[in-house]
C-alpha positions in Angstrom: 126.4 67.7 25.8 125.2 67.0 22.4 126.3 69.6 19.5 122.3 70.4 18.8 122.4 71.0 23.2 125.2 73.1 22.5 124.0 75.4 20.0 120.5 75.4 21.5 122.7 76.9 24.6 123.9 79.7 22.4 121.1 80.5 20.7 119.0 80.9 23.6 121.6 82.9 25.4 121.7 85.2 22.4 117.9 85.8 22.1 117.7 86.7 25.8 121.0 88.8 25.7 119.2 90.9 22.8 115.6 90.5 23.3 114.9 93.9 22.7 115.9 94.0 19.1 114.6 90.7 17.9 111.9 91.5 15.0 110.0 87.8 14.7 108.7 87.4 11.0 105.4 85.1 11.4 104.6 83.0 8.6 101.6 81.5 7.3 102.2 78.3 9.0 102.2 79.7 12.6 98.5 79.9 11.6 96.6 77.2 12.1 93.3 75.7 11.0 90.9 72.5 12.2 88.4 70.7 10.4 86.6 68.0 10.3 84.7 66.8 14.4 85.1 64.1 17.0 88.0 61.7 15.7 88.6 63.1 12.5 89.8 66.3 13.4 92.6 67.7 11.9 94.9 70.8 12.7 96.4 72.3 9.0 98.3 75.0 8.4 96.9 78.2 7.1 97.3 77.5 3.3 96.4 73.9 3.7 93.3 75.2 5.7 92.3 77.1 3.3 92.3 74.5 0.4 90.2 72.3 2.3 87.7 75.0 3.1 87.6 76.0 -0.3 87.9 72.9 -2.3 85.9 70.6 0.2 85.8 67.3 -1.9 85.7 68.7 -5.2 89.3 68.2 -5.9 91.5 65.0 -6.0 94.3 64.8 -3.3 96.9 65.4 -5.9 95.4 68.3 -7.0 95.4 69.3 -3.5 99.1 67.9 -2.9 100.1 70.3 -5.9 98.8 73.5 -4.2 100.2 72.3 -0.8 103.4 71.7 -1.8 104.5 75.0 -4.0 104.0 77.9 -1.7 102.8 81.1 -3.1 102.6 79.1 -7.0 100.2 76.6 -4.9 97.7 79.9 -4.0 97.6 80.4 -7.9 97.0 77.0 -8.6 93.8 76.9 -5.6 92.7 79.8 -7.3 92.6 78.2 -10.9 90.8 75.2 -8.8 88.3 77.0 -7.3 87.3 79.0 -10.5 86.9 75.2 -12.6 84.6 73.9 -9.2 82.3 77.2 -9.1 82.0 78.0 -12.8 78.2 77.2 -13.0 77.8 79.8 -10.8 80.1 82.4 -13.0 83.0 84.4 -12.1 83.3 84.3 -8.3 86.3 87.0 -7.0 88.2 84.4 -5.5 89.8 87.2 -3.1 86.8 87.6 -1.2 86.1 84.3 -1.2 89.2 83.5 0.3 88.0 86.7 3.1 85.0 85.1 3.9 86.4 82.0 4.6 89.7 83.1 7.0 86.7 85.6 8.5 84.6 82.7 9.7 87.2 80.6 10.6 88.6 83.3 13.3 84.7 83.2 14.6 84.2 80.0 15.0 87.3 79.7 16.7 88.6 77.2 14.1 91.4 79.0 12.6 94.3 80.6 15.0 97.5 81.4 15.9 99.6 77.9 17.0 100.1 77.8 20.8 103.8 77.6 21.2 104.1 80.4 18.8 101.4 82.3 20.7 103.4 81.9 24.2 106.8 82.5 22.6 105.6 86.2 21.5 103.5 87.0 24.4 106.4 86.7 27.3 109.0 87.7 24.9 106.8 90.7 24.5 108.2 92.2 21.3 107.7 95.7 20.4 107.6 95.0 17.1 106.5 91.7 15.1 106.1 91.2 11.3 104.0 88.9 9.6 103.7 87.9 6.3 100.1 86.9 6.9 97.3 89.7 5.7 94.7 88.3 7.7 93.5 90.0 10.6 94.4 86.9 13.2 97.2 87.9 15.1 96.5 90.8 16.4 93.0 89.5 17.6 94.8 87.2 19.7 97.9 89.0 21.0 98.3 91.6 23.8 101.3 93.7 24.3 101.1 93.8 28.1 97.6 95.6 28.3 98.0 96.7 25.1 96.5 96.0 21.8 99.1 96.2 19.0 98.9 99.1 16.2 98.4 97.3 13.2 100.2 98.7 9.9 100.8 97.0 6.7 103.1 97.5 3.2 101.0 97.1 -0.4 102.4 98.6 -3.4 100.1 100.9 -4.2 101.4 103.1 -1.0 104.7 103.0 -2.9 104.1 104.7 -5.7 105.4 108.1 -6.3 103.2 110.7 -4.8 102.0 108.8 -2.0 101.8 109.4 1.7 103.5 106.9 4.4 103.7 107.3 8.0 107.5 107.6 9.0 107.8 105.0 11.6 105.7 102.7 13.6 103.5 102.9 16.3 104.6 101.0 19.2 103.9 98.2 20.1 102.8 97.1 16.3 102.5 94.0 14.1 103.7 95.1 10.5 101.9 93.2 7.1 105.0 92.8 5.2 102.5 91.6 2.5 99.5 93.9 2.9 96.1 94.2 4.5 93.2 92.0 3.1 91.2 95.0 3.5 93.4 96.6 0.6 96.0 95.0 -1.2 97.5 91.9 -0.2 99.6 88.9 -1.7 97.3 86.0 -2.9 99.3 84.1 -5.6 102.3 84.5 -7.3 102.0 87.6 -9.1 101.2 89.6 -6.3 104.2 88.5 -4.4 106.4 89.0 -7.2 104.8 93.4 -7.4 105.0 92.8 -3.4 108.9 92.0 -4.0 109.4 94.5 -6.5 108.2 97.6 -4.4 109.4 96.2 -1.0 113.4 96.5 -2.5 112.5 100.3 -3.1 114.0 101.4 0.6 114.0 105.2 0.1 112.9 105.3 3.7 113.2 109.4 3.2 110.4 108.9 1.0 108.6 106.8 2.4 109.1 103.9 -0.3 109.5 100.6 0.1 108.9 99.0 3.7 110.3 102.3 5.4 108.9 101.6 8.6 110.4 98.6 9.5 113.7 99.5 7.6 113.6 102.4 9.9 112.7 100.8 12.8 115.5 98.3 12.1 118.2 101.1 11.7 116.9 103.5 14.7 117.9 100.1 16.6 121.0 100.7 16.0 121.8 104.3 17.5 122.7 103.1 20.7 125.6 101.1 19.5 123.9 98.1 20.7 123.2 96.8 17.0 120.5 96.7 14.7 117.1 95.0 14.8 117.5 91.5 14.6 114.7 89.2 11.8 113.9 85.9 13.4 111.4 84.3 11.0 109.0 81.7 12.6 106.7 79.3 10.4 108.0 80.4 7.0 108.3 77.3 5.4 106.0 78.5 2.2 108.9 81.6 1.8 111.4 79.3 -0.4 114.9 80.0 0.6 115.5 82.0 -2.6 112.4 84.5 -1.4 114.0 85.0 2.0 117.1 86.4 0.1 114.6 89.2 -1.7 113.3 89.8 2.0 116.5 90.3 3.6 117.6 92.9 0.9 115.3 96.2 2.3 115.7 94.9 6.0 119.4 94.5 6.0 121.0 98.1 3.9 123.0 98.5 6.4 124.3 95.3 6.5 125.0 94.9 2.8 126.8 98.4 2.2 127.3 99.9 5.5 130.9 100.1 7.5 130.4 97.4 9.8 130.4 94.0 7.5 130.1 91.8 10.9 127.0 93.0 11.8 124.2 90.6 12.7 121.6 89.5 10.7 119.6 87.5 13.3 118.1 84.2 14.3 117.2 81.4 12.1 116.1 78.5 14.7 115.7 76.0 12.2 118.7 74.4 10.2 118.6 74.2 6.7 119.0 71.6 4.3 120.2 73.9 1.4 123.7 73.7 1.8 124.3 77.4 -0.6 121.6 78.6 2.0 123.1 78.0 5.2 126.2 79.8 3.8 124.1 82.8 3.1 123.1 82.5 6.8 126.3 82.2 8.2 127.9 85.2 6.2 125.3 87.6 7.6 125.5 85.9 11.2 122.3 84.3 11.7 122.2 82.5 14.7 121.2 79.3 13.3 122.0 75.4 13.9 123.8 73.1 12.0 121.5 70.2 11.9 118.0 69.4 12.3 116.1 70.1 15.9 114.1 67.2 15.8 116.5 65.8 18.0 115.5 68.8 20.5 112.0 67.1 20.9 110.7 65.2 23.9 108.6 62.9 24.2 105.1 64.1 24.4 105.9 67.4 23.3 103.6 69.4 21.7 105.1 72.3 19.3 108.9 73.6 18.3 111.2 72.7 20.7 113.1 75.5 20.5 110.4 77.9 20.8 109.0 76.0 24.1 112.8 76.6 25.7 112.7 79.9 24.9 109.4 80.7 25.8 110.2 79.1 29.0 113.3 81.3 29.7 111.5 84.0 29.2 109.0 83.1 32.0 111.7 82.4 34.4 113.6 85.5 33.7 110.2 87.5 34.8 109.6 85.2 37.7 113.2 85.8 38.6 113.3 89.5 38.0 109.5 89.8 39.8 110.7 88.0 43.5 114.1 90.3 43.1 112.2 93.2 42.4 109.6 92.5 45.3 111.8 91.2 48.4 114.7 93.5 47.7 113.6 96.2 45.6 109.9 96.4 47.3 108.4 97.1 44.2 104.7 95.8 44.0 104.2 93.9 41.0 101.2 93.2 39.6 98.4 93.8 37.0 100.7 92.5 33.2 104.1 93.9 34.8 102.8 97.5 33.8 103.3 100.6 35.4 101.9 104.3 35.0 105.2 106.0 36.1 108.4 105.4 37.6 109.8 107.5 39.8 113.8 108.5 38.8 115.8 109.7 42.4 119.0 109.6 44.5 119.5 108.0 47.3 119.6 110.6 49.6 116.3 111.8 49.0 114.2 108.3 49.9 111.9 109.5 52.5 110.9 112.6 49.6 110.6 110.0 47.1 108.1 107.6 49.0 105.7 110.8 49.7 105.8 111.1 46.1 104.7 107.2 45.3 102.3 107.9 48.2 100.5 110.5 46.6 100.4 109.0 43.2 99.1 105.6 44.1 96.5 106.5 47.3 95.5 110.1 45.5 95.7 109.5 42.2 95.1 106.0 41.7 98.7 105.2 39.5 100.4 102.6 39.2 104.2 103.1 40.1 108.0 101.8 40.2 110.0 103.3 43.2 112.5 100.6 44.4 113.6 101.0 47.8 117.3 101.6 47.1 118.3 102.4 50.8 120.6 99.5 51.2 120.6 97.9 47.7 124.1 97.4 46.3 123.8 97.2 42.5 123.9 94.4 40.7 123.4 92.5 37.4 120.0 91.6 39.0 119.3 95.1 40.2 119.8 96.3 36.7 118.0 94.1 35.0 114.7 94.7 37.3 115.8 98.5 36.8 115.6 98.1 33.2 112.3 96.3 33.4 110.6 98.6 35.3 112.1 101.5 32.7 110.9 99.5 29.4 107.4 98.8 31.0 106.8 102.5 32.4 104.9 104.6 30.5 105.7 108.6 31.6 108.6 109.0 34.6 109.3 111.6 37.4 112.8 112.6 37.8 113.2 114.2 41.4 115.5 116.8 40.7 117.7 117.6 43.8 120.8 119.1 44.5 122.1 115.5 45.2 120.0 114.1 41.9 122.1 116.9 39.7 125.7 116.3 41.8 125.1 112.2 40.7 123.8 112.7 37.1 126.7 114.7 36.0 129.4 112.2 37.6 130.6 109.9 35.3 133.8 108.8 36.8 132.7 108.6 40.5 135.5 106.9 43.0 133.5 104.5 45.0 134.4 102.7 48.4 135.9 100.1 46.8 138.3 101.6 44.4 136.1 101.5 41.4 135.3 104.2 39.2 132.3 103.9 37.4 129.3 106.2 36.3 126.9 106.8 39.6 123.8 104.7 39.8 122.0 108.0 39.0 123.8 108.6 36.0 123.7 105.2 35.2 119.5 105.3 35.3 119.6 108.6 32.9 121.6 106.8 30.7 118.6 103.8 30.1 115.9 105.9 30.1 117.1 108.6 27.4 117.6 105.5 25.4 114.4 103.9 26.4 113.2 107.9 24.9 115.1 107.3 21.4 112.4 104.1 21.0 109.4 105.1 22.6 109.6 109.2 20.8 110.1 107.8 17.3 106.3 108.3 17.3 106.5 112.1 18.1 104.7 111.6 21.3 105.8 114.3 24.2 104.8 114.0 28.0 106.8 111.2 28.9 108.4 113.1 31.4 108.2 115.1 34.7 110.8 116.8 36.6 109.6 117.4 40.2 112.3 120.6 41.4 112.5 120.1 45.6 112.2 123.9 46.1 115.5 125.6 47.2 117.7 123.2 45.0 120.5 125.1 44.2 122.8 124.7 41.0 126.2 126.1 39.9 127.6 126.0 36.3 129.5 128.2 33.4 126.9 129.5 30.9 128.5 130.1 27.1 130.3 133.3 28.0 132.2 131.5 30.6 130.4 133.0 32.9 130.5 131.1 36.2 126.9 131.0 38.2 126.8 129.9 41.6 124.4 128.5 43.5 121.9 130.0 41.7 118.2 128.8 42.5 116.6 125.9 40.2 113.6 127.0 38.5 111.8 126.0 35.4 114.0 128.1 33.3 117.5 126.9 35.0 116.6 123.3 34.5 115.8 124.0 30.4 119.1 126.0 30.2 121.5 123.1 31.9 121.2 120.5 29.5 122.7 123.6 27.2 126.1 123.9 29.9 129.3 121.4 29.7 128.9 120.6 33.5 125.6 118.5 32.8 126.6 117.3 29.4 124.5 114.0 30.8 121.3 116.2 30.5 122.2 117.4 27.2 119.0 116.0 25.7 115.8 117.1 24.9 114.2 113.7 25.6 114.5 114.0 29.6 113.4 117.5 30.4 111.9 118.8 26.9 108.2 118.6 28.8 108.3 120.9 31.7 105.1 121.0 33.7 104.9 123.6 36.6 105.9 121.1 39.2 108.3 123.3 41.8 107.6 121.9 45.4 108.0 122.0 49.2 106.9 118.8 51.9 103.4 121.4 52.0 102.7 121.9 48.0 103.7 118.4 47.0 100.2 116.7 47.0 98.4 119.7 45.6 101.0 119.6 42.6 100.9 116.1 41.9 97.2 115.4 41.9 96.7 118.8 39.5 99.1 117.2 36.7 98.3 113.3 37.4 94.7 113.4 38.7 93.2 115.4 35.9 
């Protein structure tokens, strides 16, 4: 195995290890543009598009070469172009010129996002992507699932003192890290240069700076997994110096926190800058030591390292799906999205497929229950677990004297001599930190405990008090997360939304279809 095939091993092995906190930053030339019909057609990148548009053949090649070549300076230099070619007609705002032209590019279907980039982010489905594009492309042609992305952007003017900003993002969204070409956006130099300037003010508690992402980045970070990892894509206008003035209100925590080691993320193109690749290395970017040309086949079309990856992440859903299906029993259909999932022990199966009954024949949802009658876990059974969690939307825990006795034992003795957390406890554990993401938005309702009437509970209240067996009602089931016995519950993520769902075999369907059929 060639060194390139080696590090193309790693790096793909790292992006699918942390999947779920890589932060792709799309630049201008993941968008492209055609022009010209029949055998003269060309595919440019965005910037390059543009000229041509613009320009037409009013301009000589070097001229053109010039703006091509020297990145944001280049935008500057197309607009002093423009203004010499259209001065008969008197000042034209070159802004909205610049609007008009990206707008009827995107509807003739001439300007768009480059395939390979396009399948890389649709199956690694990313939560969140930034984009140093303020053109409304992206997000015309990118689903999350069945979702459309929340779009939100950073402009200066939202930075100023006095100003309102939301305090994190809505998920899934695409954040403009250099505004909104409906408001203010970076079209030459000097806008990047105030862009800069105002993005480096990271008072997230203020709402300055890019707060958002640098939040989103940090909240990352509280399960001890890491931080959000950048990945930028197609950002060969962003000069290696600018990526350094980028990194700065992405990476605080890097640069002054505790943990020096931390990683930066994944740079899957090698650099020529020597000084640069250093910089790299010293944050821990994932990044290769010599060009990935060599990565490219014969007849293929796009990045190389993008294809693989794209293509990992199809086999990983492929493999996860016939898993999931043949030994879970989970139907799987429809963007691997489902309405709820349905949280339960063992012991209570036969309860637990009344329940998906219900909810799928009366009430039309679409829901995870795996069959765990006779499933050992796994590494396979957790990762289709763990799918299933990150692509639910609200969940059911059915709450059971045999649910409670698992979630609260964290050091069970199994057959085999192992002591480990139960499966139950286990399945808490990924969906209260499935809750830190998804509840960053304030959003409430994700959950529904489902008490089996007659559960009993026993534990010490705060004045030592012991309580046995005492019934499980609404106001028990607040209270325990409160108690040191079910310090797994302690959480107001899991079982802050209590709806009135206390139920026998005879009041089960009545109970579901009034909360999930209204």
């Amino acid at each position: 195995m060639s060194k390139q095939q080696a590090e193309l091993e790693a790096l793909v092995k790292e992006v699918l290890k942390k999947q779920d906190r890589i932060i792709p930053i799309i630049g201008d030339d993941c968008y492209v543009g055609r022009i010209g019909n029949g055998n003269n057609q060309q595919i440019l990148p965005l910037q390059q598009w543009i000229a041509e548009e613009l320009l037409e053949d009013n301009s000589t090649n070097e001229t053109k070469n010039k703006i091509y070549s020297e990145g944001y300076h280049g935008l500057d230099l197309l607009f002093e172009e423009y203004k010499r070619i259209n001065e008969d007609l008197g000042f034209v705002d070159y802004k909205d010129a610049v609007i008009s032209c990206i707008d009827k590019g995107v509807k003739d279907k001439r300007l768009f996002l480059r395939k390979d980039v396009k399948d890389f982010l649709s199956f690694g489905k990313f939560e969140v992507i930034a984009t140093t594009c303020p053109y409304h492309i992206l997000e015309k042609e990118l689903l999350w699932g069945k979702k459309t992305y929340n779009v939100s952007s950073f402009a200066p003017i939202s930075s100023k003192e006095g100003s309102k900003s939301e305090a994190s993002l809505k998920l899934p969204s695409i954040y403009q890290v250099f505004g909104d070409c409906e408001g203010e956006f970076v079209a030459g130099e000097e806008d990047l240069l105030k862009f800069l300037h105002y993005l480096n003010q990271t008072d997230t508690e203020k709402g300055f700076g890019a707060s958002q992402l640098v939040k989103y980045i940090k909240d990352k970070g509280q399960d001890n997994k890491g931080l959000g990892l950048l990945m930028p894509i197609g950002c060969g206008n962003l000069p290696n110096w600018l990526f350094r003035f980028l990194w700065y209100p992405f990476s605080q925590d890097r640069l002054i926190g505790s943990d020096k080691n931390n990683q930066g993320g994944v740079w899957h193109k090698h650099s020529t800058d020597e000084n640069f690749y250093k910089f790299l290395r010293k944050y821990r970017f994932k990044t290769f030591s010599d060009s990935t040309d060599s990565l490219k086949e014969e007849g293929m079309e796009g990045d190389p390292v993008l294809l693989r990856l794209t293509m990992e992440f199809q086999s990983r859903v492929n493999d996860l799906q016939k898993y999931a299906s043949s030994e879970l029993q989970v139907q799987w259909d429809d963007n691997d999205e489902w309405d709820l999932f349905i949280s339960y022990a063992s012991e209570d199966l036969i309860l637990a497929q009344k329940v998906y009954d219900i909810l799928t024949t009366c009430c039309g949802k679409k829901v995870w229950m795996d069959n765990r009658g006779s499933i050992k876990p796994g590494d396979q059974y957790w990762d289709a677990i763990q799918h299933g969690i990150e692509h639910s939307h609200q969940f059911i825990f059915i709450i059971s004297e045999s649910y409670l006795s698992k979630a609260i034992d964290k050091n069970h003795i199994y057959e085999t001599g192992e002591i480990e957390p139960t499966g139950v406890y286990q399945e808490i554990e990924r969906i209260k930190q499935y809750f830190l993401v998804k509840r960053r938005d304030g959003q409430k309702g994700y959950s529904f405990p489902l008490i089996i009437e007659g559960t009993k509970v026993t534990y010490t209240d705060h004045n030592k008090v012991l309580h046995k067996n005492e019934i499980l009602s609404n106001g028990v089931l607040e209270k325990l997360p409160k108690y040191k016995e079910y310090e797994m519950l302690q959480t107001d993520v899991l079982f802050y939304h209590i709806q009135d769902l206390i139920c026998n075999e005879e009041t089960l369907e009545k109970s579901l279809v009034s909360v999930f059929n209204s």
